[in-house]
N, C-alpha and C positions, 0 to 999 in steps of 0.2 A: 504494500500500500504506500503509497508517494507522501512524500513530504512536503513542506512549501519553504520557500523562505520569499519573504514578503519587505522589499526595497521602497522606501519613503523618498522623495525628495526633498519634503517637507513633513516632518511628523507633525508638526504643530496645528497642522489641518485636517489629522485625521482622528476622528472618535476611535470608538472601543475596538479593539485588536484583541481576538483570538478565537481559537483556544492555541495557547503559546505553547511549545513544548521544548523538547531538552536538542542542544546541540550536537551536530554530527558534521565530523571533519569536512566533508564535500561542498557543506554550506559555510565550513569558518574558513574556507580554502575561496571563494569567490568572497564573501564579506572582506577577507586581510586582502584580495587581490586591487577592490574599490574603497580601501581603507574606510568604511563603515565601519560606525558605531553597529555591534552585535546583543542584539540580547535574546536571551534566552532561559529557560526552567532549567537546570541542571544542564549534565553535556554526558558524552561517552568518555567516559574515565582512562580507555584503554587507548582511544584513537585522535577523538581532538582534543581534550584535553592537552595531552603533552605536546600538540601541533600548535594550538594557542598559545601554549608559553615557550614554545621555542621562537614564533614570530613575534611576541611580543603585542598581539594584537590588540584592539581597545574590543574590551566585550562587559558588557552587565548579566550578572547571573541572578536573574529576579528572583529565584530559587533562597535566594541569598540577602532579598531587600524586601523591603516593601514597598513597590513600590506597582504592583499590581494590584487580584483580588479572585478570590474564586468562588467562582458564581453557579450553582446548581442548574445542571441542564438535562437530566435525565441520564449521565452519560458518565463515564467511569473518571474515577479522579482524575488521569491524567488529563482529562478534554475536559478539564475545565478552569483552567487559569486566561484570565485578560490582564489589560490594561488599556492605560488611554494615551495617544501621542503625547498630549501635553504633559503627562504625569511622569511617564518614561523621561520626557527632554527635561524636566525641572529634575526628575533623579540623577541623570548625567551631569548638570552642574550642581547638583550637593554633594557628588561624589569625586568632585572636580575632573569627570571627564573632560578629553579637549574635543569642543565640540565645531572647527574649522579645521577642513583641509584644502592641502595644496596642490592634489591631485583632482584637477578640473576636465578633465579627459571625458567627453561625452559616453555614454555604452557605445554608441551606433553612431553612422552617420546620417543624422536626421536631413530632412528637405528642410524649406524654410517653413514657418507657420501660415498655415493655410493654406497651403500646394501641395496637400497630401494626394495622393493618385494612386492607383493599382498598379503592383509592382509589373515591368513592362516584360511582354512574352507572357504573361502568366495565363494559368490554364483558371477558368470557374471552379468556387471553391465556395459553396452555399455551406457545407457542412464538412468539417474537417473530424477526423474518428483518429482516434493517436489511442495506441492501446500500449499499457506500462507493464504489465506484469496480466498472468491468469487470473489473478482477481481485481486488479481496476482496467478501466479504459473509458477514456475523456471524451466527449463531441463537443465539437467548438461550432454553433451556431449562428450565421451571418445576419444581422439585423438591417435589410435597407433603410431604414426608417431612419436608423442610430447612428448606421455606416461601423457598426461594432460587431466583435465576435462574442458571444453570449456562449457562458461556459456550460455543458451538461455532463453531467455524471449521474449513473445508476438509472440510466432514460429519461431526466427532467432534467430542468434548469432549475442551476444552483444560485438557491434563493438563500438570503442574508436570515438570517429565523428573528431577528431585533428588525429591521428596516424593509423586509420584504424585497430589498433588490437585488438583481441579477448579474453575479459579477461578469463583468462583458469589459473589454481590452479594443483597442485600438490594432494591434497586431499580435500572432500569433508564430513562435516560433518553434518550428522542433530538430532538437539538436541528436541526431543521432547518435548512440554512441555504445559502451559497454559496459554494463552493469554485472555484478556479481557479488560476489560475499568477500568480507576479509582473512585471512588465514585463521581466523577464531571461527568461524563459519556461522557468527550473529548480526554480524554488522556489515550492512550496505555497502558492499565500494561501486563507486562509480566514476572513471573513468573520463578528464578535464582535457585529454588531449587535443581531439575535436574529428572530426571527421565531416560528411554527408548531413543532410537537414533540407529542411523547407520552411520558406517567409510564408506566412499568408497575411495580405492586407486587403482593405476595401472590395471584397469579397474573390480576390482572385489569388493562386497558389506560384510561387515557383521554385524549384530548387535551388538549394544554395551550399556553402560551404564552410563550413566553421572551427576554429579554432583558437587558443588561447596564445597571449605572449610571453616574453620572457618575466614578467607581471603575474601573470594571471589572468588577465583582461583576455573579454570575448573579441575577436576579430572576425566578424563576417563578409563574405563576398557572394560576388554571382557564382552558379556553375562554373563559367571561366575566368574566375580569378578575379574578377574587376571589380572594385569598390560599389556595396551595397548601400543603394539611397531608402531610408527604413522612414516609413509617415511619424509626422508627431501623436505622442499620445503615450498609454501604458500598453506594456507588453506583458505577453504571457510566455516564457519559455520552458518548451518540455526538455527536460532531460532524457529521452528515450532511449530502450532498449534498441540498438538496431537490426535486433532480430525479426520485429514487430513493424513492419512498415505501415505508415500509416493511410489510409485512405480516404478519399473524398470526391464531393459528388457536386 
């Protein structure tokens, strides 16, 4: 079952966040690559753990502060800790995290605002199906109305169960790659080097190619190599099995 890790621009403008849960190397490996502040319920002891203090990275272990809350939702302890942007950013500076960096490096290379467009040569892509494992797989629903992908999971749209909304992205990416277990055979690895993928925006699909730097940092392109122009907005990226090709209609 997938995990999330969920990048703010601005936390200060987002309400209640969760259910938060405990850190794992793959996501403290992209958080230290875009020096993000990290927070998280506890971590894996065995894997990031000693990868966090080897990088020296900034992380909050709410596990650790109070600076959340947990909120009864019918659902087992661990799926049920929040918090609120503003609450996490006022704990970052009582804890005196440092909260400015100097790495301004965009993810992507965006268009300009408001010259979003369908990625060019791309094939119709009303409905994107990305399948992660034998027991999840995601459809990503195109809204003409919104010009958005509208996430589904379990055969409906994934509705917020507080606000009743439908998390929907501006672009969809799925990064092909290789997933499997750690030598202890409990813990996730999955595989940062990059390979094969697909954009989907503005309801159209095309292959692309993706890989990281000597950073860390996502680098995507076309098929042939040439600098990816990605629409403004939020993204959704799959980490996918590339066993699992995904389809769409």
């Amino acid at each position: 079952i997938t995990r999330l890790l969920a990048v703010f621009k601005d936390a200060s403008e987002v309400g209640q966040i969760g259910t938060i849960r405990s850190a794992r190397i793959d996501y403290a490996k992209i958080a230290n690559a875009y020096d993000l502040l990290y927070f998280h319920v506890g971590e894996d002891k065995k894997y990031c753990k000693p990868y966090r203090q080897s990088v020296g990275m900034d992380d909050i272990d709410l596990g650790s502060n109070n600076f959340g809350f947990r909120e009864k939702n019918g659902l087992a302890s661990e799926h049920t800790y929040y918090a609120k942007g503003d609450a996490l950013l006022a704990g970052a500076e009582k804890l005196n995290k440092r909260m400015e960096t100097t790495m301004v490096t965009p993810w992507f290379h965006f268009c300009e605002e408001g010259a979003n467009q369908p990625p060019a040569g791309g094939e119709v892509c009303s409905v994107l199906k990305v399948k992660f494992s034998g027991n999840n797989s995601d459809a990503f629903h195109y809204n003409e109305e919104t010009g958005l992908y509208e996430r589904w999971i379990y055969g409906h749209a994934q509705e917020d169960y507080k606000t009743d909304e439908i998390t929907a992205v501006k672009n969809v990416f799925v990064f092909g790659t290789e997933v499997g277990l750690k030598k202890d055979k409990k813990h996730v690895a999955i595989s940062l080097k990059g390979g094969d993928g697909y954009y989907a925006s503005e309801g159209q699909i095309i292959p692309i190619l993706w890989k990281t730097d000597k950073d860390g940092r996502f680098v995507v392109t076309t098929a042939d190599g040439e600098p990816l122009t990605v629409n403004v907005g939020s993204s959704y990226i799959c980490l996918n099995q590339d066993v699992f090709e995904p389809t769409w209609e």
